[in-house]
N, C-alpha and C positions, 0 to 999 in steps of 0.2 A: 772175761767180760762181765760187766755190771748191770743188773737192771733195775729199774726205780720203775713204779707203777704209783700215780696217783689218782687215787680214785675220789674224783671231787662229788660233792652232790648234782651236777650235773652231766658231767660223762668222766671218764678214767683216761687219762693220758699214760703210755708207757715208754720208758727209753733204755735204749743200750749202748753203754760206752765203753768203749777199748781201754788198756791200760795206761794210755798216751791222753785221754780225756778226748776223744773224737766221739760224736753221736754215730754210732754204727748203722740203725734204726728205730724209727718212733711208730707207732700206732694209737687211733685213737678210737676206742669203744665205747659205748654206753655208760652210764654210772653206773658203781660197785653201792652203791647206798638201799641196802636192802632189807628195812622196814617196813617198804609196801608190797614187796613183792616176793618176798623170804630167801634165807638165805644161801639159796640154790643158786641166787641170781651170780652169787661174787663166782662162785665155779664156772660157769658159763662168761662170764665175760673174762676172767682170768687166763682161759683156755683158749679163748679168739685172740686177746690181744697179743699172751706169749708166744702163742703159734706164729703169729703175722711178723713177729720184729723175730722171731728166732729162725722165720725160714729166710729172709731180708736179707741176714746176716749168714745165712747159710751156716746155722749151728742148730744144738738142741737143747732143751733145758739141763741135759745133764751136765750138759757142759759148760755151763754158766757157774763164774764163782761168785757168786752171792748176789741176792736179789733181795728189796726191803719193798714191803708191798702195803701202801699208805691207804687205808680205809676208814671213810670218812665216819662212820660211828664205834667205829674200835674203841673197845673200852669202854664205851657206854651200856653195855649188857655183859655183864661178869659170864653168865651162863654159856657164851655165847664164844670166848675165845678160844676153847679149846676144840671148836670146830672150826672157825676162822683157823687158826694156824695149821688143822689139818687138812684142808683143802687147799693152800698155800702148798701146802707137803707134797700131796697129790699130785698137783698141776706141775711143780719146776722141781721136782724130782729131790732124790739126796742129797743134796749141798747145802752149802750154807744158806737160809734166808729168815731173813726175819717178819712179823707184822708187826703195823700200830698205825696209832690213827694218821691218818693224813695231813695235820698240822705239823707232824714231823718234814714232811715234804716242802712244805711252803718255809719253813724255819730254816731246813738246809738248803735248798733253791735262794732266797733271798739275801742270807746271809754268808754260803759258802762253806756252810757248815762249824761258822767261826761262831763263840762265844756271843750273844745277844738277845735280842727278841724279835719276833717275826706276829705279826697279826693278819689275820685272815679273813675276808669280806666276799667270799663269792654266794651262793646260794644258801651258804649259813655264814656264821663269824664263830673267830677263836681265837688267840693269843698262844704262843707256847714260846718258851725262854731254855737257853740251857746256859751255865758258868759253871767252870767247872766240874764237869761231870755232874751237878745239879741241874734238873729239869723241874719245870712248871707249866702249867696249863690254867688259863680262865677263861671263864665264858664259853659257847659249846655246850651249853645247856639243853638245845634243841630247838624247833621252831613254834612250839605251845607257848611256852613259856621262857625264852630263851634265845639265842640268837641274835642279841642288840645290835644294830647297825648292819646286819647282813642283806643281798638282795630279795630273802620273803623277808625279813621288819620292814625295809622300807616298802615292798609292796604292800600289805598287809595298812601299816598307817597310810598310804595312798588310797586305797580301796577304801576306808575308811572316811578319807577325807572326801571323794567322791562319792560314795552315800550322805554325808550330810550337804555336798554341795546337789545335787541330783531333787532332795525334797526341801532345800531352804534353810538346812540347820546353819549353813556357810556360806557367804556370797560365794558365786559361780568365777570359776578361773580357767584357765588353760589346761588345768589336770581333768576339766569334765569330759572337753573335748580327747583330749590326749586317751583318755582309758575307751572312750565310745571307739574310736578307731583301733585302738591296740586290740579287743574284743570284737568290732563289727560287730555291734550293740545294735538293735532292731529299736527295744526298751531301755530304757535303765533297769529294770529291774529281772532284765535276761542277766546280770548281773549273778547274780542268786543260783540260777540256774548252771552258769557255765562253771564258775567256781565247785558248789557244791556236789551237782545233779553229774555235768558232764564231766569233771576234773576231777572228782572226788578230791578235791582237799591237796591235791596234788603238789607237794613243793616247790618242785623243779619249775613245775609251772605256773603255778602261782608267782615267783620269784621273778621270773620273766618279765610280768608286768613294772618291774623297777622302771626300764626299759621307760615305760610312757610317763612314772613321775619325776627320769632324769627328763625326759625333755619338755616335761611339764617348766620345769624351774628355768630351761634353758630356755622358753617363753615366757619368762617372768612369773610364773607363779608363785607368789607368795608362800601359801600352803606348800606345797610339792620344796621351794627351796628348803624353808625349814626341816622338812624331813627330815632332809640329806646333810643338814651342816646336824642336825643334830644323833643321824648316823657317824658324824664323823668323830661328834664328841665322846658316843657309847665305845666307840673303836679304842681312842685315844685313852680311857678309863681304864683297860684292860692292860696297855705297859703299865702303869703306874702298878696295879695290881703284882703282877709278874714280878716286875722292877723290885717290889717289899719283898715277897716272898723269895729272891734269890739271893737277897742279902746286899743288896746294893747299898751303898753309902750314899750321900747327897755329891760328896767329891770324884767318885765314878763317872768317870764316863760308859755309858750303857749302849753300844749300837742298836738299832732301831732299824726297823725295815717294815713289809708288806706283802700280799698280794693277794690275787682274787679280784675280780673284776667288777666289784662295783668302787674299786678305786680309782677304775678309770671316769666315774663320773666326777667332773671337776671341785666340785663342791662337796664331796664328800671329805676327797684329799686335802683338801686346801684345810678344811675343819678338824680333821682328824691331825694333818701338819701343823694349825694354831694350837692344839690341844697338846701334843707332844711340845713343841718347842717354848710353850707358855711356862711348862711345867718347871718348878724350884730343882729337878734334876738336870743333871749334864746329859741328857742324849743325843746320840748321834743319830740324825734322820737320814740313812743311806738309800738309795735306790734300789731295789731290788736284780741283786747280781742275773739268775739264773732262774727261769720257769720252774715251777713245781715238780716236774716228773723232770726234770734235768737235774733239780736237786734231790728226790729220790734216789738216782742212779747214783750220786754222788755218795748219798750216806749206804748206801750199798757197798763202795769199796772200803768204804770206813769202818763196817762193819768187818770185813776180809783185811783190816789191818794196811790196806792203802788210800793216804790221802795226797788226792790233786794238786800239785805247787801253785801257786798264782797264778802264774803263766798260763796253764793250763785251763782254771777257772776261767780266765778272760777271754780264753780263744772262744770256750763254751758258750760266752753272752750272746743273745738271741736279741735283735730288735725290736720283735713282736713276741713276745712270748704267751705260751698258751695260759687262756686264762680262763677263769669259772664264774657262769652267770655274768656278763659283761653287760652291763648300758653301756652303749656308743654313742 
């Protein structure tokens, strides 16, 4: 059996799949994203969720042939990987498994683990490409200074835009009312407080608030649309990126895909769809086949030297697939 764990910035999805491509068992735990809470945190949930799908399936980590465990800042701290991989070790025992960041997840989910690009928008944003045995990554800078078109940028320029509507820098729209309700705002200016005092800075949470500037736009807000069409352009900037760096030709055709949930807001996609299909290259804008942590499991067997026939992929497609940081 296979396991794929993806650990988004907002909780970890994990899955196990037989060698026929059946979901065995899933669980879903907390996020593995452990910059605020150190990285103790990835063994403790690593350890809840392989436990809960491996006793599901009435097996044990040992017995698992290979497991690829998608962690959303891998590789953003050099110092830092060769204890990630050993607590990986720890947790699912001798066998094969590998780590890396969790754009790998969303890349082989999306795509089926076939040759193209995958972009990523749930509680941060990232891009990651493979042809040929070449890989790429852009954007995924973080949420300081980084993270274009993710759900904290567009929370972030939302809050924003609501402080200057709140004291007159911006006529008043639907995004004032929208964040006083998403918050149960006393003041405006409890504003200050929840964010910095009570949330400290919190991403997960802060990102959340996307939430009130999708449906700020989805009540006409002006401000609040722009955001998000202009999330959808930062999105779209990122194949093109990808796209050069892999060596594509203009006569390529380049599959293209998604996921993370702030694609579900409609105007991000539809923006981020003008911005890929505007584009002087041939890409293919495909649907996103397979959730995140269903494509972890997959690049799990790929690493164990078995990949799933079509068939197999297709039975795996999910209606609703799990998604990170979602405006609905």
């Amino acid at each position: 059996m296979y396991l794929g764990v993806d650990g988004g910035g907002t909780k970890t999805a994990f899955c196990l799949l037989d060698e026929d491509g059946a979901v065995v068992a899933e669980s879903l735990q907390p996020s593995l994203y452990y910059f605020a809470e150190g990285i103790e945190l990835v063994e403790r949930v690593l350890r809840a969720g392989v436990a809960e799908v491996c006793d599901a399936a009435g097996t044990t980590p040992d017995h698992l042939t290979s497991s690829f465990v998608g962690v959303p800042c891998y590789g953003e701290v050099s110092a830092d990987l060769p204890t990630l991989d050993e607590i990986a070790g720890r947790v699912l025992g001798p066998g094969l498994h590998a780590c890396g960041n969790d754009m790998v997840c969303g890349w082989a989910g999306s795509l089926g683990g076939a040759d193209g690009i995958n972009v990523v928008s749930g509680t941060g944003s990232i891009a990651y490409g493979e042809r040929g045995g070449t890989s790429w990554r852009a954007g995924g800078w973080g949420e300081l200074f980084g993270d274009e078109g993710s759900g904290y940028w567009v929370a972030i320029q939302g809050l924003n835009a609501f402080t200057r509507m709140s004291d007159g820098r911006l006529p008043a729209g639907p995004l004032l009312d929208a964040v006083r309700q998403a918050l149960d705002l006393a003041a405006d200016l409890d504003v200050v407080d929840i964010a910095l005092n009570r949330w400290h800075g919190d991403r997960a949470k802060l990102a959340s608030l996307s939430h009130a500037v999708a449906r700020a736009a989805q009540d006409g807000d002006a401000v609040a649309t722009s955001i998000l069409r202009a999330a959808g352009r930062e999105l779209g900037l990122l194949v093109d990126v990808v796209a050069d760096a892999l060596g594509y030709d203009a006569q390529d055709t380049v599959p293209v895909s998604y996921s993370g949930g702030m694609f579900t807001a409609p105007l991000v996609l539809e923006s981020f769809t003008a911005s890929v299909q505007g584009s002087a290259r041939a890409y293919e804008l495909r649907l996103p086949l397979l959730p995140p942590h269903v494509g972890a499991a997959v690049y799990a067997a790929r690493l164990a030297g078995h990949r799933f026939d079509t068939e197999q992929l297709h039975r795996l497609q999910s209606p609703t697939p799990t998604q990170e940081g979602t405006p609905s």
